[in-house]
C-alpha angles and dihedrals in degrees: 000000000000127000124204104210096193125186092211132197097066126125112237124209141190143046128334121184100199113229121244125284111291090199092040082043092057097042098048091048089054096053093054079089102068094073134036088224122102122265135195128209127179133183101050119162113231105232133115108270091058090046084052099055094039085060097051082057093052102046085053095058110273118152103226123193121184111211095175135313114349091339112122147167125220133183117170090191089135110044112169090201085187088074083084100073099058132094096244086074102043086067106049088037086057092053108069137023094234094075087077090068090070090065097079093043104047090041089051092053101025104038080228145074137164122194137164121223101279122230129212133133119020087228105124139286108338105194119216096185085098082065100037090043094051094044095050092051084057095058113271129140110220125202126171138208121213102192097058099025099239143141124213116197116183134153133243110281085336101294131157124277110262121222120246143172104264128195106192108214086213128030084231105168100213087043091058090048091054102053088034082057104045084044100056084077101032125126104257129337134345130196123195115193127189084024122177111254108186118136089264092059088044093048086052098051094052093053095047085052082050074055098049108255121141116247137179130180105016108177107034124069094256107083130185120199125178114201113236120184100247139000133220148227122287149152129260129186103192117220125263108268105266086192091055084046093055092047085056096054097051093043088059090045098047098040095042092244136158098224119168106200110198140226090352092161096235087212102061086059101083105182096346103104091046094047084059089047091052086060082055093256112160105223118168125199114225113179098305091340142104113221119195119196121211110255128171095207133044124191117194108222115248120224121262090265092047089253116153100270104249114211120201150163139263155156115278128319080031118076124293117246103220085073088061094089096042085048089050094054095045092052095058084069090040121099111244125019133273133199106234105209111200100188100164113054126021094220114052101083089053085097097071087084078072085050089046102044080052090057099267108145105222130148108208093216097190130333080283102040137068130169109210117195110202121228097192097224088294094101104042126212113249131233115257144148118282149182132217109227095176137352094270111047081040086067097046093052088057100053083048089057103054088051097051122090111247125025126296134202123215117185129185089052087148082087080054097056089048083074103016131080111223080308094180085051093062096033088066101056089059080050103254101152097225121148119189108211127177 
């Protein structure tokens, strides 16, 4: 296992590109097996959780073709649908959250699917009853073995999915792209309502329409789909990654540094500028960039009757909850407090003991909430040693880290590159000084 060994207290300075979506990335590769046609996709990010998932394709069967960088070919024309029965399966399906997303696909083609219970971030419970439910409306029939911690989904004598009106109980995203998937080939219409509607969602609907499916209502939670019988070949150019953007943004703010992020494509952003702003973050939009200005001081706003700001998360167009950690870190350096409202998952505020252990002064108020006073860079975090628990509080440890006074050790940065793109490489060249040694 890696190690980052980071000097921190430096201001860093240049040009950053953010890589492509991680979560779109992960949706679009899943749907290359719903035809037998080739599709390319550009613009994927290189970190472990897209390698994983490349390697479950090609294990199936998917032809994969690399033209440059992250520009790839797929054709899934041979899928030995048996492969997921092995062992061989059960242990990269476990390992991220993303295998979940070829059970609609495969379902929706073969008749039949078999997955294990993926595995992914340690942030809390992560229902699966949005897929299974969804699934189940469609037409499928859903057993599961205990012992080896599997769910088998089929149709009646092999028959086609049937389209159905759908209410999902939760706007999970994965859970949208599933059904939206599995209904793409399904006998007759399909309505999802209280669909997902993030960018990703909206980025897989309009390459399933390059493909030929038939889509109404991309954008908005209420989602039609018509079942046609197969789908073709496209093209397909993933978003940049809002949630690297983001990361950007608080590691400027917190380490006093002049950063320019490229091409972010502003309006796929939806409220995550302004929630920056609202911590009292300059950010500036040049054509389709950000521009950060270096400043030594930054003052969270304080609401129209001078309550502490409370900051949350929500389905989209609320604030995504993957930027809850980054925003926690870069309050501790802010002037004036802030409430941290975690709603979605139970775990994902437990690494502010790290924060705390650095000097941050924050009270953890319940496994949701965290009161963040801010020390406005005059008390300074310290170096210490540190582990990664998921990709995004790893991140945010690290940007911690290049803020705080002294060095600082992270290990398990292996959860970080399954987000990250060579993330101390490019570091570097802003001039963090940041070695990863074995």
């Amino acid at each position: 296992m890696g190690i980052f060994k980071i000097k921190g207290g430096f201001p860093l300075k240049g040009e950053i590109k953010p890589q492509g979506s991680k979560n779109e990335s992960l949706q679009v590769l899943c749907a290359v097996l719903l035809t037998t046609e080739k599709l390319r996709i550009k613009n994927i990010p290189d970190i472990g959780d897209i390698k994983c998932l490349m390697k479950i394709l090609r294990d199936i069967g998917v032809l994969i073709k690399k033209n440059g960088v992250g520009d790839y070919t797929f054709q899934a024309k041979n899928i030995d649908i048996e492969y997921l029965n092995t062992k061989k399966f059960r242990e990269y399906g476990k390992s991220i959250r993303g295998s979940i997303m070829i059970a609609g696909p495969l379902l929706t083609r073969f008749r039949k699917v078999c997955i294990p219970i993926p595995g992914g971030d340690r942030i809390g419970r992560r229902r699966l009853d949005a897929h299974l439910t969804g699934l189940k409306l469609l037409g499928s029939y859903i057993s599961y073995d205990k012992e080896s911690q599997y769910f088998v989904l089929h149709t009646k004598n092999n028959n086609s999915l049937i389209g159905e009106y759908i209410l999902m109980e939760e706007a999970s995203i994965t859970g949208t792209a599933n059904v939206i998937m599995a209904a793409t080939l399904a006998k007759g219409k399909t309505t999802v309502y209280n669909a997902a509607c993030e960018p990703y969602i909206q980025q897989l609907c309009k390459l399933l329409k390059k493909m030929g499916a038939k889509i109404r209502g991309i954008g908005s939670n209420l989602i039609h789909i018509t079942g046609v019988k197969e789908l073709g070949s496209a093209t397909h150019t993933v978003l940049p990654d809002m949630v690297e953007i983001g990361s950007w943004i608080g590691l400027s703010a917190i380490t006093c540094s002049e950063i320019r992020i490229k091409n972010v494509s502003w309006d796929n952003l939806g409220i995550i500028p302004n929630t920056f702003q609202k911590m009292g973050i300059q950010l500036e939009k040049e054509k389709d960039d950000i521009y950060i200005p270096s400043k030594k001081y930054y003052e969270i706003k304080k609401l129209l009757n001078n309550a502490i700001l409370t900051i949350s998360d929500a389905p989209w167009p609320g604030l995504t909850p993957d930027l809850l950690s980054i925003l926690t870190v870069v309050a501790t350096q802010a002037k004036g407090s802030i409430l941290i409202h975690q709603k979605m998952f139970e775990s994902r505020l437990f690494f502010v003991d790290k924060l705390i252990e650095m000097g941050a002064q924050i009270i953890l108020c319940d496994p949701h909430r965290a009161t963040i006073i801010g020390l406005n860079h005059k008390s300074h975090l310290r170096g210490t040693i540190l582990n990664s628990p998921d990709i995004r509080a790893g991140i945010s440890l690290l940007i911690a880290a290049l803020s705080a006074q002294g060095t600082s050790i992270i290990k398990n940065i292996e959860q970080i590159d399954r987000g990250y793109e060579n993330i101390d490489q490019r570091l570097r060249f802003l001039g963090a000084k940041i070695v990863r040694m074995e």
